[in-house]
Every structure is written in structure tokens, then in C-alpha cells.
C-alpha positions, -999 to 999 in steps of 0.1 A, spaced: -189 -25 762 -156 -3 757 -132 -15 734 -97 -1 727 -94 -5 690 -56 -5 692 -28 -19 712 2 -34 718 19 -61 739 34 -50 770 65 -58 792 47 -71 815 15 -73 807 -3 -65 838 9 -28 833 -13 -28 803 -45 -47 823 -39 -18 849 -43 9 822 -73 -4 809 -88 -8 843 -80 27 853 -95 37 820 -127 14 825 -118 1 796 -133 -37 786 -110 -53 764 -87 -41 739 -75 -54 704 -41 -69 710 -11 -66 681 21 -79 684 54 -55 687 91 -56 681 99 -21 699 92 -23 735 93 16 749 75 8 781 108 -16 791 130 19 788 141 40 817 161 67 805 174 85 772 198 58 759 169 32 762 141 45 749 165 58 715 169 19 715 137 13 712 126 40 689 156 26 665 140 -8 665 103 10 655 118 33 634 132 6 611 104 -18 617 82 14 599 109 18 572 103 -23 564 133 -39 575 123 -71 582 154 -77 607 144 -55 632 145 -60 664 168 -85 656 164 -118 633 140 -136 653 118 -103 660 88 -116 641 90 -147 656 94 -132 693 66 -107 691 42 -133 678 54 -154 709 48 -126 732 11 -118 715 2 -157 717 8 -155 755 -5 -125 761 -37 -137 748 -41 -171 765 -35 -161 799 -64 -127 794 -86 -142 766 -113 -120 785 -93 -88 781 -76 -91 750 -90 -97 711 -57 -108 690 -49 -94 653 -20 -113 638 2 -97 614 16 -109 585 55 -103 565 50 -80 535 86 -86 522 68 -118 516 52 -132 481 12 -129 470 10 -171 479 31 -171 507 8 -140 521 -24 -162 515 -9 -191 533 -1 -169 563 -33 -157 567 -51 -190 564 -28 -210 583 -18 -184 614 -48 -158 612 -78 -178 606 -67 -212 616 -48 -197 650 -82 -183 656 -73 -143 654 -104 -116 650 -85 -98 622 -49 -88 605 -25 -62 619 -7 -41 625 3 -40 592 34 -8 579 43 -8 544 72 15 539 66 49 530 56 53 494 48 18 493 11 8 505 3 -13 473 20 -40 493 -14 -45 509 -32 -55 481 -21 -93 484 -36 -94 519 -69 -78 506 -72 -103 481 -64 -133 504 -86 -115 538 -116 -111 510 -114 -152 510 -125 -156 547 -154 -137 552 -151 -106 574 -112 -105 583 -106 -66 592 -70 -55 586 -56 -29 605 -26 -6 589 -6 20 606 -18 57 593 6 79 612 45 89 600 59 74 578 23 73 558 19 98 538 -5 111 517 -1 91 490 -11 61 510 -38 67 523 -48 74 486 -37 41 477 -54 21 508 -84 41 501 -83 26 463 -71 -9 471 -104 -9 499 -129 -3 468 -116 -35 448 -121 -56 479 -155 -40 495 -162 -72 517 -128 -66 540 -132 -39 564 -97 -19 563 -90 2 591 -68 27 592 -54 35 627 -35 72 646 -67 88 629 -40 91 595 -12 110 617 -4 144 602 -26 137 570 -60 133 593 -80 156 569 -71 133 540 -79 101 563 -113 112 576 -121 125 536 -115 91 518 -124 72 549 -162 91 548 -165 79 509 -151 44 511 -177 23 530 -156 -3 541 -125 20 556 -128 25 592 -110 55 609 -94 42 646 -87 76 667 -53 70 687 -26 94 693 -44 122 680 -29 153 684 -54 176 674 -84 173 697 -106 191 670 -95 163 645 -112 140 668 -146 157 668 -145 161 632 -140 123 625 -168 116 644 -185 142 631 -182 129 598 -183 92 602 -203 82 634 -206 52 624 -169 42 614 -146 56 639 -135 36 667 -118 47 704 -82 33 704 -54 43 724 -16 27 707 -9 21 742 22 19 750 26 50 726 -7 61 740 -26 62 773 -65 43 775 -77 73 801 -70 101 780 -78 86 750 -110 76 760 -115 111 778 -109 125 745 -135 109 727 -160 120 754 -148 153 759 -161 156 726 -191 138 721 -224 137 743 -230 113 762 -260 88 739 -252 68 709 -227 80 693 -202 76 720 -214 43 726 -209 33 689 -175 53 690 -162 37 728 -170 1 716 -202 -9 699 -191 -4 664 -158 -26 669 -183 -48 687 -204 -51 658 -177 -53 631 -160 -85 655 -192 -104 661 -183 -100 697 
């Protein structure tokens, strides 16, 4: 099976069913998303867009505008009822929000509204202690992954601080997504000695970066694309372009997601 450990809802959604198709892709993990770049056709648009991510990254909470949260779960809840075949919904949660108010989110709309896992989650730069909350209240239900954005803003410093808040909570399997952006020797470093981080591969822009992760953790690195901000085909001709074909590209393209899901 071939899983795309990382995606986004598109406008419309059959655009994203024909990329994975192309790609041969079999399902993909599903997060919700206030920017929409695919709806932009020319400069103007697409700056519209990227204003909405670029503050959703810096953690304003408006954007997108004051019912953005509330739209892009919409958007993800509908995206996965009419492909529940294609699609495997994480649910993210508010960080401007308290410790209790966190742990109610997570059992009342993650685990109760039947999600595989948390994310995308983007503290603002400087700021990834913010996770710790959903750590604590993910390490109460078992195997709830959480998925948090490692490219810009994320710094180094971050990933320092994910890697330390994954060691207090050993039972949640944190992931950390764009292979850690422009800090992807310091991503596949701590993610090699924590043993529950997991390194997703999208966006990379080094394609030796790629065969290093894998490299170093065969077991914990997973095939994703960030489609829209990524394509399914060339991120899964990455991975194989540098890996053999046998079991390590099979655990890369899917089975280790797979495994880590109880699909």
C-alpha cells in the first residue's frame, strides 16, 4: 500500500484524487487548511493566499478570516466522508488555547470524531513548548500520532524542543513533517535518537537529504508530498530514485504509516 503521509484539502477535491492517481498513490493523510494556493491563478492571488499561511504559521488565530478554523474543519469533514477510501483524517487542534480546553478538544473532536491522529499542528517560531499540552492529553488515548510542521518558520531551536517534549511522552508517536525544512540535518539527528519521532519527507529540496533520512532511519521516515505545496509523482519518484526497490521503500512508500495507523 502507498500512503502520502501529508496533505491538504483541495479546492476541489477531485484535483487532489487525480494527483494521487497519477502518482499511484493509495490514500493519503488528510489535514485541514486555511490558505488555499491551488484556488489562485495569477500573482495577486496566490500573494493572498500565501498572506493567509504566512500568518496562520506566525499563530494568528484569525487567519483566514474569523471563522477559518471553523471552515477548514468543515472542508476536511467533507472531504473525508465523500472518499473515506482515499483519505485518513488528522484533526488539528487551537494552541492559543488553554492545557484543559486542549484535552477536551482532542477527546471530544479527535478521538470521539473518529480521526487517525492530530495535525497539522504550527506553533510560532520560537515557541514549540506549546505542544506539550497536546502530548500530555494524546498520551491519554493510546497511539494518537501528532503531526507538526518542520519547515520555515521552525527553527532549530524547535526541533530541539519537539525532540525533548517526545522523550517525556514516549507512547505518542510525534512526527515531524518537510523532512525539518532548512534545519534537515538537525531533524534526521534528533529524529534517529528519539524512538518515538518520525521524520515525513515532503518538499524536500535537497534530494541527498532524502537518501540520508532513510539512510539513517529506515524505519521512521515516511513518503509525503504537502500537496498542494507539493506534487504526489515527484515526491514519490524521489523517494525511489533513491532507494532500491525491496523493503525499505516499501516501509518508506507506506507500510510504516500503515503500521503506526493500524490500517
Amino acid at each position: 500500500m502507498i500512503i502520502d503521509a501529508h496533505g491538504h484539502v483541495h479546492d476541489p477535491v477531485g484535483t487532489h484524487l487525480a494527483l494521487l492517481d497519477e502518482a499511484g498513490v493509495d490514500q493519503a493523510v488528510l489535514f485541514a487548511t486555511r490558505p488555499h494556493p491551488e484556488r489562485a491563478t495569477d500573482l495577486p492571488s496566490y500573494r493572498r493566499e500565501m498572506r493567509v499561511l504566512t500568518e496562520a504559521m506566525s499563530g494568528n488565530a484569525g487567519a483566514g478570516g474569523p471563522d477559518g478554523h471553523r471552515i477548514a474543519w468543515r472542508e476536511l469533514d467533507e472531504a473525508l466522508a465523500a472518499h473515506p477510501d482515499r483519505f485518513i483524517g488528522f484533526r488539528s487542534v487551537r494552541l492559543d488555547e488553554s492545557a484543559e480546553q486542549l484535552a477536551v478538544a482532542i477527546e471530544r473532536d479527535v478521538v470521539g470524531g473518529g480521526y487517525r491522529g492530530i495535525g497539522e499542528l504550527t506553533p510560532p517560531p520560537g515557541r514549540a513548548g506549546l505542544l506539550e499540552p497536546v502530548l500530555r492529553a494524546a498520551s491519554d488515548h493510546g497511539v494518537l500520532p501528532v503531526v507538526v510542521h518542520g519547515a520555515a518558520p521552525t527553527a532549530d531551536a524547535d526541533l530541539v524542543t519537539l525532540a525533548e517534549l517526545a522523550r517525556r511522552y514516549p507512547t505518542v508517536p510525534l512526527i515531524v513533517s518537510q523532512l525539518g525544512g532548512a534545519h534537515w540535518l538537525t531533524a534526521i539527528e534528533l529524529v534517529r535518537d528519539t524512538p518515538n519521532m518520525y521524520l515525513e519527507l515532503s518538499t524536500a529540496g535537497i534530494v541527498f537529504a532524502v537518501r540520508l533520512a532513510i539512510t539513517e532511519i529506515p524505519d521512521r521516515t515516511l513518503f509525503g508530498s504537502d500537496a498542494p505545496y507539493g506534487d504526489p509523482l515527484l515526491s514519490r519518484q524521489t523517494i525511489e530514485r533513491v532507494t532500491p526497490p525491496g523493503p525499505v521503500r516499501a516501509r518508506v512508500l507506506g507500510e510504516t504509516l500503515a503500521e503506526l495507523l493500524g490500517l
